[in-house]
C-alpha positions in Angstrom: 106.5 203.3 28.0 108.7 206.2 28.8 111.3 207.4 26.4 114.6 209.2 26.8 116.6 210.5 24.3 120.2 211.6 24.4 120.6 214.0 21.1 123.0 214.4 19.8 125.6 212.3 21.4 128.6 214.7 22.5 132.2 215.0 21.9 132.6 212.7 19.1 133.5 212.5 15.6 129.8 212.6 13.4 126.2 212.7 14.1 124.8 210.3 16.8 122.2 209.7 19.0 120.7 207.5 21.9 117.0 206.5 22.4 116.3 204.7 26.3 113.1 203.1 26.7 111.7 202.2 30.2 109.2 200.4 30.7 105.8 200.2 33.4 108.2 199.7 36.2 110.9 202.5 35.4 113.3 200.0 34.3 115.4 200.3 31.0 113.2 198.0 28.6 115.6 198.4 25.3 118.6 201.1 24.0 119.3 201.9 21.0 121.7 203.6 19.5 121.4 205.9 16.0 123.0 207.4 13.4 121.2 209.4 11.0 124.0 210.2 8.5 125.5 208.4 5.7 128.5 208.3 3.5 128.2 205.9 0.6 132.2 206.1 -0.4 132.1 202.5 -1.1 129.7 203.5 -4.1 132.0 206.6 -5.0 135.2 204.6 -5.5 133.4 202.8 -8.8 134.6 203.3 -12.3 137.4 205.2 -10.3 141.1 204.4 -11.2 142.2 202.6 -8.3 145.2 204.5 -7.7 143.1 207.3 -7.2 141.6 205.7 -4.3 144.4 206.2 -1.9 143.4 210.0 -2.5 139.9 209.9 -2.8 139.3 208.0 0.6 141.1 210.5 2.6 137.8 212.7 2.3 135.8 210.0 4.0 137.2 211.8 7.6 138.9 214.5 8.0 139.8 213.1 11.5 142.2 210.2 10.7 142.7 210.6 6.7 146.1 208.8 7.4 144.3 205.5 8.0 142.4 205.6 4.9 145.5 206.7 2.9 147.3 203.8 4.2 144.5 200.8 3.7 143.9 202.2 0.8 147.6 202.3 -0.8 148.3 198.9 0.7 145.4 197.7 -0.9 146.5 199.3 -4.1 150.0 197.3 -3.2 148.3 194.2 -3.8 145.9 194.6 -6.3 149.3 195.6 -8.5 150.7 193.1 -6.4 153.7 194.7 -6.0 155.9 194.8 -2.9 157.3 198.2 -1.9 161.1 198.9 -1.0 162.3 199.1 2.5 162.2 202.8 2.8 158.9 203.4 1.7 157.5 201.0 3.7 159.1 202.6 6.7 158.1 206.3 5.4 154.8 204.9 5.4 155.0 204.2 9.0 156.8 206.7 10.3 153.7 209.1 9.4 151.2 206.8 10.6 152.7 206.7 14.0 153.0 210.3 14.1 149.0 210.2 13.1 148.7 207.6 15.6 150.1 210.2 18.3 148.3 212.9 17.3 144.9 211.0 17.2 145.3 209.2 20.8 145.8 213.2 22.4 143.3 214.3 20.8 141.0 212.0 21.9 142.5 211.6 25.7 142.6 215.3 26.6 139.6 217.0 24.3 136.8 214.0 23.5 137.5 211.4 26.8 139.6 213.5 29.6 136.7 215.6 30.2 134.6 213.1 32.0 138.0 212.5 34.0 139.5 215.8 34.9 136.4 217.8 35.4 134.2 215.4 36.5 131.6 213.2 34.9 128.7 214.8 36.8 130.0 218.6 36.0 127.8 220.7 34.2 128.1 219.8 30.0 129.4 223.6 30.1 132.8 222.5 31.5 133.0 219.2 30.4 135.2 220.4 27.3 138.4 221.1 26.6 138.4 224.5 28.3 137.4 223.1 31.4 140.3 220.4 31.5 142.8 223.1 30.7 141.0 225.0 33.6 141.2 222.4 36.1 144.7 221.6 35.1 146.7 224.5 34.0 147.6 226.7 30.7 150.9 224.6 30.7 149.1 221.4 30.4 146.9 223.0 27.4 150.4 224.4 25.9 151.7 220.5 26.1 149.1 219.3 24.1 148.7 222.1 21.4 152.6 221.7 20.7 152.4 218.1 20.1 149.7 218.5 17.4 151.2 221.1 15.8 154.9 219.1 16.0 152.6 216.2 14.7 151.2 218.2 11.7 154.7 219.5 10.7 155.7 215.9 10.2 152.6 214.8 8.7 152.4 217.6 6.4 156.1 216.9 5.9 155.9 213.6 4.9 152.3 213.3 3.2 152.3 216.4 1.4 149.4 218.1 3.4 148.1 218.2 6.9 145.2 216.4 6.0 144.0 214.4 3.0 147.7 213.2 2.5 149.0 212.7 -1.1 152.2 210.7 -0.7 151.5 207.3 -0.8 151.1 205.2 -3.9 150.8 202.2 -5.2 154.4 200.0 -5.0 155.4 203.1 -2.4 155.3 206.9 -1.6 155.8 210.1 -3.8 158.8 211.6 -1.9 161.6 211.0 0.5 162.9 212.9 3.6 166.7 214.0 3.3 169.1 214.7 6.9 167.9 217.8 8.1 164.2 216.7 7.9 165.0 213.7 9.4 166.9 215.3 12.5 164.0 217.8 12.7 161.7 214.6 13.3 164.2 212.9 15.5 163.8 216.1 17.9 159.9 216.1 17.6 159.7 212.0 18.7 161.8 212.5 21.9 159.1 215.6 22.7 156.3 213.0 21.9 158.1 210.4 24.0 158.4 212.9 27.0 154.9 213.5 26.8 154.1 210.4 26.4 155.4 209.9 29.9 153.4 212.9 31.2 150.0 211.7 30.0 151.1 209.0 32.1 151.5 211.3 35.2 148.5 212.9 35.2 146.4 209.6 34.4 148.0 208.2 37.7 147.2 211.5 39.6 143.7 212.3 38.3 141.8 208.5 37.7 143.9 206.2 39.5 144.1 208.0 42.3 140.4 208.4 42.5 139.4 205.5 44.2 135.4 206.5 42.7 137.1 206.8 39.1 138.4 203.1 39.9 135.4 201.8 41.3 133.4 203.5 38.4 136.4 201.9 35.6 135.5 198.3 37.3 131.9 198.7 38.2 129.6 195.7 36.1 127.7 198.3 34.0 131.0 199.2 32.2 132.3 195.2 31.8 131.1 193.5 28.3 133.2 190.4 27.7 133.8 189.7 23.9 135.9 188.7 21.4 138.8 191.2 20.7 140.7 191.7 17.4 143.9 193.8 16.6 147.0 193.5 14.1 150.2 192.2 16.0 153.7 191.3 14.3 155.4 187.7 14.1 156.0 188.3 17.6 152.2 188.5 18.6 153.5 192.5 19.4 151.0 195.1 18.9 151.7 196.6 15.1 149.6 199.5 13.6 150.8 199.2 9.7 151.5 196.1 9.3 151.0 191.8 10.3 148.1 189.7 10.9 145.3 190.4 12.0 144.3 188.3 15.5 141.7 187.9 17.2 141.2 185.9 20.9 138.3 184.8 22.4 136.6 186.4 25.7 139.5 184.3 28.3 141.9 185.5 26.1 142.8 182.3 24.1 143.4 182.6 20.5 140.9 182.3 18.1 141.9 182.9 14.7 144.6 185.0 13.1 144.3 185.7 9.9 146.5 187.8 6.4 144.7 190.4 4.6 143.5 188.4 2.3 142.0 186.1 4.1 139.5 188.2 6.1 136.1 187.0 4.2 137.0 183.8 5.7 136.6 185.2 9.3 134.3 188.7 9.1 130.6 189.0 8.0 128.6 191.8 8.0 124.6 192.1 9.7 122.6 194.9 9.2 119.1 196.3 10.9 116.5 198.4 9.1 116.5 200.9 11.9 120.3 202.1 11.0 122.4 202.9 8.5 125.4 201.0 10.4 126.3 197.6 9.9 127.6 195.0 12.6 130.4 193.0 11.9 130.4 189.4 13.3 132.9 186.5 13.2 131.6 184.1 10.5 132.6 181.2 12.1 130.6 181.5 15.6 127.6 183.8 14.0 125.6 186.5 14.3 123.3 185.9 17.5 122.2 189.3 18.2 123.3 192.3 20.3 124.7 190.1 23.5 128.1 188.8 24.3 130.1 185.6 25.3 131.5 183.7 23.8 128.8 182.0 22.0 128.3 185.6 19.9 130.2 186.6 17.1 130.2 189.9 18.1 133.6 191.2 19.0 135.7 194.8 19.4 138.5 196.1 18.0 139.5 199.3 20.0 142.8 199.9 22.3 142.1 198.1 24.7 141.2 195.4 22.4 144.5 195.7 20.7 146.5 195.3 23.9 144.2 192.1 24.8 144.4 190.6 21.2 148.4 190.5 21.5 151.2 189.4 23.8 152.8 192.8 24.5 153.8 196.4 22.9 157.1 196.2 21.0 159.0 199.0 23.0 160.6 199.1 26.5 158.8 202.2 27.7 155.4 201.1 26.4 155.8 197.2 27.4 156.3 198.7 31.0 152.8 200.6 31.3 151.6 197.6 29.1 152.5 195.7 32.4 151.4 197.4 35.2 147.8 198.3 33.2 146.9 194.3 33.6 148.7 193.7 36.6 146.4 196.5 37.9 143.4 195.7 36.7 143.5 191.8 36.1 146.7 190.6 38.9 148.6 189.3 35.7 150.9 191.5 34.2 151.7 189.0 31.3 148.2 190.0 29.6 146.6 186.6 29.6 143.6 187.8 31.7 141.7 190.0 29.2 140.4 193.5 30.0 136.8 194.0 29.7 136.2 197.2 31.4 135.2 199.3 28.7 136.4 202.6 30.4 139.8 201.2 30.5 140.0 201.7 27.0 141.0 205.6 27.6 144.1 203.8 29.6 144.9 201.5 26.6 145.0 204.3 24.3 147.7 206.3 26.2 149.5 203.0 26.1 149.4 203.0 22.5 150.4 206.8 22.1 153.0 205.6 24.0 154.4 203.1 21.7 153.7 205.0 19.0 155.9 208.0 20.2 158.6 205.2 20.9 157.9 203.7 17.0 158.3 206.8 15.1 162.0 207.3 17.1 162.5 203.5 16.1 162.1 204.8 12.7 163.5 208.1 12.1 166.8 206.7 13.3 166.4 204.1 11.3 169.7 204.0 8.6 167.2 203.5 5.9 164.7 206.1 6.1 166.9 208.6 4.0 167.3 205.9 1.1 166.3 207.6 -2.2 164.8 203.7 -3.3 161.3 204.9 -2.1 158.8 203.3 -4.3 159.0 200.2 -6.9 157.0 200.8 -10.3 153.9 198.6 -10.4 153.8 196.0 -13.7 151.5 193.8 -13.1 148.0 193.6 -14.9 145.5 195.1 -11.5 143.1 192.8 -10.2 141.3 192.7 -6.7 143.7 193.9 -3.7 143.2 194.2 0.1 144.7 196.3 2.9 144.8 196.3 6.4 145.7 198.4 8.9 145.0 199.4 12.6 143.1 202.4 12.9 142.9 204.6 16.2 139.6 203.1 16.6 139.9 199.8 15.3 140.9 197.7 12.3 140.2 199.1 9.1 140.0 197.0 6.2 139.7 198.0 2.2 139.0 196.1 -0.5 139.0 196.4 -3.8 138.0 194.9 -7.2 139.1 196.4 -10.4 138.9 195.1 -14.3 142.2 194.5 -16.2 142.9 198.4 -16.8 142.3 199.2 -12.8 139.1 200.6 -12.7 137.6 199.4 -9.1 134.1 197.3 -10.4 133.8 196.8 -6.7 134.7 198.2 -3.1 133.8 197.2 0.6 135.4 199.4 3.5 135.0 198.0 7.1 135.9 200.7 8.9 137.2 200.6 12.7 134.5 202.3 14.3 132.0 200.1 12.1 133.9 196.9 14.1 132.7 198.2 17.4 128.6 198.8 15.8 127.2 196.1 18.0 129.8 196.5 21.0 129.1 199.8 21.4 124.9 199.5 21.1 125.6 196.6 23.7 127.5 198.7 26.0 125.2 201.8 26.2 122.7 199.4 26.9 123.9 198.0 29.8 125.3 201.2 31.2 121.6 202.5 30.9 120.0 199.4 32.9 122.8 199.7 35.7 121.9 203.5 36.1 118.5 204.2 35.6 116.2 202.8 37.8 112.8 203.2 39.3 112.6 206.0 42.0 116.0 207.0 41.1 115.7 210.6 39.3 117.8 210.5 35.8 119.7 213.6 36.1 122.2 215.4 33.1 125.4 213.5 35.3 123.5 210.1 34.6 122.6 210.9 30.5 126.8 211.7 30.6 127.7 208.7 32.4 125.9 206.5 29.7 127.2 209.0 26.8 131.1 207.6 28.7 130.1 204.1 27.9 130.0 205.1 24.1 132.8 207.5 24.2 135.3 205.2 25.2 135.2 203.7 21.9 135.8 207.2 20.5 133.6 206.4 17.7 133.8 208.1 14.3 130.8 207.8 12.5 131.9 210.0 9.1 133.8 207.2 7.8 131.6 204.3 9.5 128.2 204.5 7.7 128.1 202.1 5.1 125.0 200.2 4.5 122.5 201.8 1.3 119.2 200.3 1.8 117.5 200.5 -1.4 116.5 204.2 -1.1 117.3 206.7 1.9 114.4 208.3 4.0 113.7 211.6 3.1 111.7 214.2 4.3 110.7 217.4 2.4 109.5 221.0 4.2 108.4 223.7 2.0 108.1 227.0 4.1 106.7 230.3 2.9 108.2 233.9 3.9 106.8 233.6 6.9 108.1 230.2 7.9 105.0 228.7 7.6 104.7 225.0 6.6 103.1 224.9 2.4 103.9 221.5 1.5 105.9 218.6 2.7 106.7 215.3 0.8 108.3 212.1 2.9 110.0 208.7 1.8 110.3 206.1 4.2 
């Protein structure tokens, strides 16, 4: 049996890799994908004070910190089971769209556009961030520098650092924004609208107008029909803070929609002794293994899930590219015909930075946001607590269980990336078997296009290693001054 091995996996967030196995015939036999890292913050947060936790879970990632800050403070809002002004809530969101912003660039121009702009096939040399600002000018690269650094001013602003934010605590946040911040962010949101708009541009000019980028975003190896979850409002409108959580079967009917608290009901977790991950399921179909349909439990919760799991985005300029993406790729612009072409996932999210540009404007003109009424002192006696919100790569859940002086006996963390475990293994899979054939030489181009089929879920796997099996595998090398093996000791 012939073995390939893609390691590391590039241009994501974490440690990964990818072992193909072919078998007598040169076809792809089994794919699997690994992580070798773990994090264990599920274990850290005991004996903790829980309204620590809003601070301590920040350091899980230093990629989206926001997300955790939030779950984490909304969960702390319940376990006091206190509810939080008007103004705080809306603080709250304001910086989370700005994070939301921020994240979605990132990701489109410096982890994803590569494959796009340069070329999936170019040499890994180019396929970078350099090379996209190559290929498409300084001006471009100037664009998307200046929104981070707007979006970091506002963050840092409003959470009192850049990353690993402080601000938000239990029953609300630690500080206000008074007129002239608030006009500084109003300035920044109709620069992240504009570009918004311009991402739009060059998606049009550089993938849609490749009719072999179109064929490639439709072609069977990239389809994988599941179940789809994301957060919407009482409007079934995508929301990123705040709602229920929803989730809609593979023809895009309804399944479930569920409150915080309810998620047990409707999410279990699998695990594998060969990783560290663990696979979320729905509870109520079941875990059947690593294939899809709708008679698996296995679902996603990314972008493009987001936008299938609801009935629209909840601003004009969004709704409209919201539109023409599933009139484009499904002939029904209402959203009823789920998308599962997992590369249209990189069109989703610029759909959602979209919105998100549009939502922090919402909010920053909001009347309220200058309110001095910011957060509500907690009084009740702390129990157990759960918050939800939507991260940029899925739907990230905390939970927490503390004794009657809130110190957490108990934490679980189902992070977004951790939603997409089984989706994604699923996916690289079947990229591999419609690529790699017998007779057909597997060049660098063919290793990337598989590596697409995982980077389009724009995995983080800092915060998404979870499972502690007993003891981890260890392996021990003593070398001497010359670099010479002495002694080596191993736990499997």
């Amino acid at each position: 049996m012939k073995h390939i091995k893609i390691d590391p996996v590039t241009r994501l967030e974490g440690h990964g890799k990818i072992d193909i196995f072919l078998n007598d015939d040169g076809e792809v036999a089994n794919c699997y994908f690994e992580v070798p890292e773990l994090r264990g913050f599920e274990k850290f947060a005991q004996g903790r004070p829980v309204e620590e936790l809003p601070r301590i879970t920040t350091r899980i990632c230093g990629v989206c910190p926001e997300a955790h800050h939030m779950a984490a403070a909304k969960a702390c809002d319940d376990v006091y089971k206190v509810q939080i002004p008007p103004t705080g809530k809306k603080l709250r969101e304001l910086m989370y769209n700005t994070f939301f912003c921020a994240d979605h660039t990132v990701h489109f121009y410096a982890l994803g556009g590569p494959d796009f702009v340069v070329g999936p096939d170019a040499p890994a040399s180019e396929r970078n961030i350099l090379g996209v600002i190559k290929k498409v000018g300084l001006e471009i690269g100037g664009k998307v520098i200046e929104l981070r650094s707007k979006c970091q001013e506002i963050i840092q602003m409003l959470g009192g650092k850049k990353i690993h934010q402080v601000t938000a605590l239990p029953g609300g946040v630690s500080r206000g924004i008074n007129e002239e911040e608030r006009k500084k962010i109003e300035e920044y949101a109709k620069f992240f609208i504009d570009f918004g708009q311009f991402t739009f541009k060059i998606f049009d000019d550089i993938v849609l107008k490749n009719k072999g980028y179109v064929d490639m975003i439709l072609s069977d190896p990239y389809i994988q029909d599941t179940y789809c979850m994301g957060m919407v409002d009482e409007n079934n409108k995508v929301n990123f803070y705040d709602g229920k959580v929803r989730v809609v079967d593979p023809d895009g009917v309804e399944f479930c929609k569920y409150k915080p608290s309810e998620y047990l009901e409707h999410i279990a977790e699998h695990t594998e002794k060969w990783s560290y991950l663990k696979y979320p399921y729905l509870k109520k179909v079941g875990w059947k293994g690593f294939v899809s349909g709708k008679d698996s439990g296995v679902y996603r919760a990314t972008p493009l899930s987001r936008l299938n799991a609801s009935d629209g985005m909840a601003t004009p300029l969004a709704q409209a590219e919201y539109e023409k993406y599933y009139e484009i790729l499904t002939g029904d612009k209402s959203g009823k015909k789920p998308v599962h072409n997992t590369l249209a996932t990189h069109w989703a999210r610029i759909i959602e930075l979209q919105y998100a540009a549009e939502k922090v404007m919402e909010l920053v003109k909001d009347p309220e946001i200058t309110s001095p009424n910011i957060r509500a002192i907690p009084t009740e006696v702390p129990h157990e607590g759960i918050g939800i919100v939507e991260a940029p790569r899925g739907t990230l859940t905390h939970h927490y269980i503390t004794d009657e002086k809130g110190i957490v006996q108990k934490a679980n963390l189902i992070v977004g990336t951790t939603n997409n475990h089984a989706a994604i293994s699923m996916s690289i899979k079947k990229a591999a078997m419609g690529l790699i054939h017998k007779g057909v030489e597997v060049t660098e181009g063919t290793l990337n296009k598989i590596e697409m089929a995982f980077r389009a879920y724009d995995p983080c796997l800092g915060c998404a290693t979870h499972t502690l099996p007993g003891q981890m595998p260890l392996i021990v090398k003593v070398h001497d001054s010359n670099g010479e093996i002495v002694n080596e000791a191993k736990r499997d």
